[in-house]
C-alpha positions as CSV (number, residue, x, y, z in Angstrom):
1,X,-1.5,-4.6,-0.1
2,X,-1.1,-3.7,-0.2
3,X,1.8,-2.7,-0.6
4,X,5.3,-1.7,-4.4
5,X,13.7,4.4,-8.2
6,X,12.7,7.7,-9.0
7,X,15.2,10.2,-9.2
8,X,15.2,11.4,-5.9
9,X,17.9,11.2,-3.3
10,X,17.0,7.9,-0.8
11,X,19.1,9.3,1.7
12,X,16.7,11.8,2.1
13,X,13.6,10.0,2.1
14,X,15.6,7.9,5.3
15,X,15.9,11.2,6.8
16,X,12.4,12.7,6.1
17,X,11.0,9.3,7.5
18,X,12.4,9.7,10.8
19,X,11.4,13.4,10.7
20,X,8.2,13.0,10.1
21,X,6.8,11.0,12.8
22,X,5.5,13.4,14.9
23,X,3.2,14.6,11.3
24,X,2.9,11.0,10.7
25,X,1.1,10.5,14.6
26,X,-1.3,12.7,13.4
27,X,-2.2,10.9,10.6
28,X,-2.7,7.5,12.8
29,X,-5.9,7.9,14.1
30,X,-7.5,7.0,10.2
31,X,-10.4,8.1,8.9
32,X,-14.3,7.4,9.8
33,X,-15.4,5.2,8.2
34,X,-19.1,3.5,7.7
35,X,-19.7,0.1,6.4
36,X,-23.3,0.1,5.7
37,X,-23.2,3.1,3.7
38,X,-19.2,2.2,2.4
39,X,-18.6,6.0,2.3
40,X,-16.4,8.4,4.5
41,X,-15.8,11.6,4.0
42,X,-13.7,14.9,5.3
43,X,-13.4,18.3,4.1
44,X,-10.0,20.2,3.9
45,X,-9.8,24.3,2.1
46,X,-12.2,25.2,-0.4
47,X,-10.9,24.9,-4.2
48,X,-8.0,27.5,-5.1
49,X,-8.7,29.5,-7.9
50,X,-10.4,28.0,-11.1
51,X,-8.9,24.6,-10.5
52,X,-10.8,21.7,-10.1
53,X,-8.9,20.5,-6.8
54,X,-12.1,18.3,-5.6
55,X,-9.8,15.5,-5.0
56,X,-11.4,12.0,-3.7
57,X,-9.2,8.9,-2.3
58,X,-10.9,5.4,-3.5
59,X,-9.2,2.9,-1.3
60,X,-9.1,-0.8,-2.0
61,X,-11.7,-0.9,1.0
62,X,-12.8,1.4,4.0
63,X,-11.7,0.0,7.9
64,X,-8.7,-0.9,6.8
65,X,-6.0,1.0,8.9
66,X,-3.5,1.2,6.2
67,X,-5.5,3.3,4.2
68,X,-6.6,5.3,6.6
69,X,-3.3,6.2,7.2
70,X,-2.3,6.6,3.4
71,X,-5.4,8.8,2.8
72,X,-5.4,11.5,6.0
73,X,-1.4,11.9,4.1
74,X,-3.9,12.8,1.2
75,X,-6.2,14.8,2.9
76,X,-3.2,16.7,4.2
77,X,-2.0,17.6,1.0
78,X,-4.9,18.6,-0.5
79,X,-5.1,20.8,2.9
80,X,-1.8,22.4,2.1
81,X,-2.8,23.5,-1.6
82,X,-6.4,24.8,-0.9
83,X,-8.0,22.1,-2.1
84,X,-11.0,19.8,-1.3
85,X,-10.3,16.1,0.1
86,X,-13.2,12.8,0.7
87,X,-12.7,9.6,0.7
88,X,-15.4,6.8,-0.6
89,X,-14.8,3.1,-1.5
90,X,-16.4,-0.2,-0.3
91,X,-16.5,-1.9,2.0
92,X,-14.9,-5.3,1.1
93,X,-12.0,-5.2,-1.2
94,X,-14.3,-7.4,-4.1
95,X,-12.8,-6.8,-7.9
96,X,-15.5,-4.9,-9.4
97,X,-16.4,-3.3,-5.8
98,X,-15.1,0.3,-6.7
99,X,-16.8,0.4,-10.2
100,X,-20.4,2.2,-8.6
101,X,-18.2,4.8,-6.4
102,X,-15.8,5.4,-9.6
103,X,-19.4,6.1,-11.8
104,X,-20.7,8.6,-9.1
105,X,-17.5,10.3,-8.7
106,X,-17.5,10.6,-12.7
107,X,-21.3,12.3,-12.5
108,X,-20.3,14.4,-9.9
109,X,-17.6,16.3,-12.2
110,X,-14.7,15.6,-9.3
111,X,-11.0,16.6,-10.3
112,X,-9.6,13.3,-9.8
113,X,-9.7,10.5,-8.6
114,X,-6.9,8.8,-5.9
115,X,-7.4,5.0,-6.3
116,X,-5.4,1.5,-4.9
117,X,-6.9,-1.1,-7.7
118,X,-8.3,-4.4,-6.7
119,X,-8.1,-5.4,-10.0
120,X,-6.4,-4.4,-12.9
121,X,-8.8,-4.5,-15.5
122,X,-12.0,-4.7,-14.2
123,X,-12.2,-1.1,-13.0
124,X,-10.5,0.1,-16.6
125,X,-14.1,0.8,-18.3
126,X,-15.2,2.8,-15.5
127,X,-12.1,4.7,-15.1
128,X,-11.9,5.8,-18.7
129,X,-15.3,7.1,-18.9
130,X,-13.7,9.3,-15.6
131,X,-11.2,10.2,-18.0
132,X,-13.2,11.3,-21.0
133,X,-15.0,13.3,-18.9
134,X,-12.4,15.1,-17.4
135,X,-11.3,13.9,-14.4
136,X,-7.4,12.6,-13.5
137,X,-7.1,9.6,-12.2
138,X,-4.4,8.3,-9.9
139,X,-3.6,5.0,-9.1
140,X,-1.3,4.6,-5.9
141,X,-0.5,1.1,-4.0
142,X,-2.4,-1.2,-6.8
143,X,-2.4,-0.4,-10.4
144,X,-4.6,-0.8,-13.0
145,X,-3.4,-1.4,-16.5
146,X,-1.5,1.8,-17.5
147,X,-4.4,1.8,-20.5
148,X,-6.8,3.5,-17.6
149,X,-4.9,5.9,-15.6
150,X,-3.2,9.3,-15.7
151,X,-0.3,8.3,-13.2
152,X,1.0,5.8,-10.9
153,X,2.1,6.4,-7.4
154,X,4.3,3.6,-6.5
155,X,5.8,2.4,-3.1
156,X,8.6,1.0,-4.2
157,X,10.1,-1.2,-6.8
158,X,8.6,-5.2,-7.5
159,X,12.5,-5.7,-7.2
160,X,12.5,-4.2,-3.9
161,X,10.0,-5.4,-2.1
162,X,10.4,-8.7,-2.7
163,X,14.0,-8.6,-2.1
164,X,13.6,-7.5,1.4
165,X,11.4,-9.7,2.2
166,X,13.1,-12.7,0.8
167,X,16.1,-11.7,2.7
168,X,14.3,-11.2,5.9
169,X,12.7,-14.8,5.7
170,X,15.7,-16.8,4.2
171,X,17.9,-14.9,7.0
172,X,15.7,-16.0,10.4
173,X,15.4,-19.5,9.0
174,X,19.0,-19.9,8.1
175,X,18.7,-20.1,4.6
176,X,16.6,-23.6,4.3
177,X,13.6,-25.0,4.7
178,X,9.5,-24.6,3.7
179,X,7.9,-20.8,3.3
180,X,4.9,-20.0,2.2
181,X,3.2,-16.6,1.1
182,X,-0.2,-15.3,2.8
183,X,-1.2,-12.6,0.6
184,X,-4.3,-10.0,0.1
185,X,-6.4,-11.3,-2.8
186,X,-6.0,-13.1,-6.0
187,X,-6.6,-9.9,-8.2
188,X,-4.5,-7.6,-6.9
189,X,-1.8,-6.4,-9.0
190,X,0.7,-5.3,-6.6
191,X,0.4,-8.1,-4.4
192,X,1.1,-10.2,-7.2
193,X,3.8,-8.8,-9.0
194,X,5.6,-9.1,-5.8
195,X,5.1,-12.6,-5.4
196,X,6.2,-13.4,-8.9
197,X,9.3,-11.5,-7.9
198,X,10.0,-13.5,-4.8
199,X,9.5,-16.6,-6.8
200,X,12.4,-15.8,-9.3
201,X,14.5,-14.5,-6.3
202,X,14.4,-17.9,-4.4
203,X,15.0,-19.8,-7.4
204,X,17.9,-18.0,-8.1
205,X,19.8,-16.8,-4.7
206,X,18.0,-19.5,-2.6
207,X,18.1,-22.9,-3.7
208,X,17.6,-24.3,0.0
209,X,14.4,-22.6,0.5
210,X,11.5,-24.1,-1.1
211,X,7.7,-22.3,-1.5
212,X,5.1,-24.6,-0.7
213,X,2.1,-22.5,-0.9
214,X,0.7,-19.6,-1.6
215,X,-3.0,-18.7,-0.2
216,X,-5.2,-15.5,0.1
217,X,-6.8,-13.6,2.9
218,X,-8.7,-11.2,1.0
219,X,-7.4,-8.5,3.5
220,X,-10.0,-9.5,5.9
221,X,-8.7,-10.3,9.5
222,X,-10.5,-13.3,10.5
223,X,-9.7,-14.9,6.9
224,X,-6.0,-14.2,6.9
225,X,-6.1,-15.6,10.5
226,X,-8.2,-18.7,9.7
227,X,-5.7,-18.9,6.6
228,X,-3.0,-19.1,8.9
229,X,-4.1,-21.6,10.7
230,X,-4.5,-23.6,7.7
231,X,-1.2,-22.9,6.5
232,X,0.5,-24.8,9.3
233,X,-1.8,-27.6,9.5
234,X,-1.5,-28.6,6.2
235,X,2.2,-28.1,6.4
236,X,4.2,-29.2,9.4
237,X,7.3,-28.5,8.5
238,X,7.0,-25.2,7.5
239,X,9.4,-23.2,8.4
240,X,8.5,-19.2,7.5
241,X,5.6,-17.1,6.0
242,X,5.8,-14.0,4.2
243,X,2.8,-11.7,4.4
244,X,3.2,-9.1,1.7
245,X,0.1,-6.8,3.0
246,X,-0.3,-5.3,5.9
247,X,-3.8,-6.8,7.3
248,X,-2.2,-10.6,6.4
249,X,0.8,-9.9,8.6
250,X,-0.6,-8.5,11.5
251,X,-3.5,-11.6,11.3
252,X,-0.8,-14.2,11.6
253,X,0.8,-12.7,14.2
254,X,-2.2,-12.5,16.1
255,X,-2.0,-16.5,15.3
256,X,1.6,-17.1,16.2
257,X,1.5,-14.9,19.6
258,X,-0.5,-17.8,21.5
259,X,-0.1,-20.7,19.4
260,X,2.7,-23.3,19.6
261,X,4.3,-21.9,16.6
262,X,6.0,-18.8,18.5
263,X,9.6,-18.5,17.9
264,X,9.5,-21.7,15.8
265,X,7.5,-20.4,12.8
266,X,9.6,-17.3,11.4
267,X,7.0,-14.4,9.9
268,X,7.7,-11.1,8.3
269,X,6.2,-9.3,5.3
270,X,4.5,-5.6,5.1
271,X,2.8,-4.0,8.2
272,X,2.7,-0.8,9.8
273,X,4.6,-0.1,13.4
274,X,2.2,0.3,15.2
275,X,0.0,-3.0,14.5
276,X,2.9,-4.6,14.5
277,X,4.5,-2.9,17.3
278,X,3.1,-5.8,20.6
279,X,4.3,-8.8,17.8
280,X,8.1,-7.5,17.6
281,X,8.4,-6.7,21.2
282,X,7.2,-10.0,22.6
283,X,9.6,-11.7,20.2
284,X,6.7,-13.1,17.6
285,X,8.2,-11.4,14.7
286,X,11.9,-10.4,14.3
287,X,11.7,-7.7,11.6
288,X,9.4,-6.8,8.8
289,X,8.9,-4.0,6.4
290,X,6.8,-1.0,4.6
291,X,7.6,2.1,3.2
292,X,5.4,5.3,5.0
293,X,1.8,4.9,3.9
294,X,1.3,8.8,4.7
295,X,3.6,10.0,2.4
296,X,2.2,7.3,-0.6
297,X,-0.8,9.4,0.0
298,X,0.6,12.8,0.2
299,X,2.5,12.1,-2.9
300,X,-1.1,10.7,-4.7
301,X,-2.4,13.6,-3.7
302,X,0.3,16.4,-5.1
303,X,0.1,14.0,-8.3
304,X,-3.5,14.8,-8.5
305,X,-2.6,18.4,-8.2
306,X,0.5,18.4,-10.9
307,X,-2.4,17.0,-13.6
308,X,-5.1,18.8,-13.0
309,X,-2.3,22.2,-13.3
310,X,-1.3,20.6,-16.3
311,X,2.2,20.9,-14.7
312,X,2.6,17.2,-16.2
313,X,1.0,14.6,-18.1
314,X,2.2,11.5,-17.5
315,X,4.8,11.7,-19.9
316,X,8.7,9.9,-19.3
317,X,10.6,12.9,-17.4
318,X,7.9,15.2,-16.2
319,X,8.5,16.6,-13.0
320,X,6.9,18.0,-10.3
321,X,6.8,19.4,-6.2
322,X,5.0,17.1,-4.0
323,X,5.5,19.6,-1.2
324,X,7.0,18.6,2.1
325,X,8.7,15.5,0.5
326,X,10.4,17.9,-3.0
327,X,10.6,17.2,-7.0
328,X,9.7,13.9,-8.3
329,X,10.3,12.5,-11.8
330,X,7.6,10.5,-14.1
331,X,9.3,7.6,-15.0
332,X,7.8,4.8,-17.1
333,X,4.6,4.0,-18.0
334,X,3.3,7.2,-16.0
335,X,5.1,5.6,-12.8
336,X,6.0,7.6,-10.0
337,X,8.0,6.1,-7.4
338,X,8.1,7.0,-3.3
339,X,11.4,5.1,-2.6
340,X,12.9,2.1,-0.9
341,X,11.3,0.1,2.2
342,X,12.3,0.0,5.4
343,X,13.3,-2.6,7.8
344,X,11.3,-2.3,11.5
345,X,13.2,-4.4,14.0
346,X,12.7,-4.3,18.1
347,X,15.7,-1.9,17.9
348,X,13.9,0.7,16.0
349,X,10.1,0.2,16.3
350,X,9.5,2.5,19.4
351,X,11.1,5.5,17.1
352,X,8.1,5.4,14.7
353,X,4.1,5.8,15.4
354,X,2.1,5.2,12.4
């Protein structure tokens, strides 16, 4: 995760985070999903207007509970400005999995499409013939190559993420000693831009702590468990593991709770409060982070909306209203970003339910 300032004022996206918990409980019952068909669907306002606002979220993969979270914040939105929201996508998160659901989307003439890459590239064909066709595409959590997109919803910065969570790890194993890094899968871009980012920021602020490994759970429970367990067999002195995606994390907790490792083996990452939420109170993890899943989606979504309105177009300094959250501003490469994470810690947990 899966999961990365604009100029927007963080203070206030503290404040609306916090605020926006009792929306945010809403949200946290996800979406249905179906496996065997690896579709899922709900239906907010008919289309406003002459608009295309058929808006559809392509997750990385259905099932996975921090999508279902990011994409009812979509469905929201799309709910506030008359439009009409579904959600398809596969159901493992394989590189070329979303390719079929990206083709039918194309022949069904929807106004754009909400997608969280697993890879960066081999999605880019389908996504342009999207684009010649009409439709806006959105990338939020996991880019693709800016080459095949209209916009880019970012969490938060490379810099960012991997700060806090180098900071968090280096700081419960006092600064010394083995990590390692569980991630999502090989291809994704997010995950790995991170991880590039954490590299650099050990070698330079943390010459004491030395990354032994880095190995991938494909979000997929049972893997990131199994991966776990691997982890600290092969090595013994390990000290800490990062888990930069939110099915990782809550995997190797699951691992640490009854294993000998609790309270020896020091894990944070990206994970949501309330997976995370039995792990920080029994004293399994100390602290880890995220920035709010529903608003990623909500801001997708009001993206979407600002294209197809031809209120922007991707260019450096366009802005727009994403709604409840206020005016964004297109920065870079079509990049539009949420904010900064946040730290959960036993002494705030209970305060959030997402």
């Amino acid at each position: 995760m899966s999961p990365s300032t604009p100029t927007r004022r963080h203070g206030a996206r503290a404040v609306a985070l916090v605020a926006g918990v009792a929306a945010i409980a809403l949200l946290a019952t996800g979406c249905s999903s179906s496996a065997s068909t690896g579709t899922s669907t709900g239906t907010a306002a008919a289309g406003s207007g002459d608009k295309n606002y058929a808006i559809t979220f392509l997750p990385k993969n259905l099932g996975n509970a921090y999508f279902d979270t990011s994409d009812k914040g979509g469905a929201k939105a799309i709910g506030e400005f008359g439009g009409t929201y579904a959600e398809v996508g596969p159901a493992t998160a394989a590189a070329d999995a979303q390719v079929s659901f990206i083709n039918t989307l194309t022949q069904q003439g929807v106004g754009a499409i909400v997608i969280s890459a697993n890879d960066p590239t081999a999605i880019g064909s389908a996504l342009n013939e999207a684009r010649a066709a009409g439709t806006k595409v959105v990338t939020f959590d996991s880019d693709t190559e800016a080459q095949f997109r209209d916009l880019y919803i970012n969490q938060a910065t490379a810099d960012g993420i991997a700060k806090i969570e180098v900071d968090l790890i280096t700081k419960e194993i006092g600064d010394t000693g083995e990590v390692a890094i569980l991630s999502a899968s090989a291809n994704a871009t997010n995950q790995n831009a991170w991880i590039e980012t954490m590299k650099t920021e050990l070698a330079a602020n943390h010459p004491n702590v030395t990354l032994v490994d880095t190995v991938y759970g494909n979000d997929d429970d049972q893997t990131s468990f199994d991966k776990t367990a691997a982890l600290l067999q092969t090595h013994p002195n390990l000290k800490g593991i990062i888990s930069p995606t939110t099915v990782g994390i809550a995997a190797a907790a699951r691992y640490l709770q009854t294993s000998q490792y609790k309270g020896k083996v020091a894990l944070t990452g990206l994970g949501t409060p309330n997976q995370m939420r039995d792990y920080v109170n029994d004293g399994t993890v100390t602290a880890f982070a995220l920035w709010n899943p529903a608003d990623l989606g909500y801001l997708a979504a009001y993206g979407a909306k600002a294209l197809i309105d031809g209120t922007i177009t991707g260019k450096e300094g366009d802005k727009f209203t994403a709604g409840a959250l206020g005016e964004f501003t297109v920065g870079k490469d079509a990049t539009v970003l949420l904010g900064e994470p946040f730290t959960f810690t036993k002494d705030n947990i209970a305060d959030f339910n997402f």
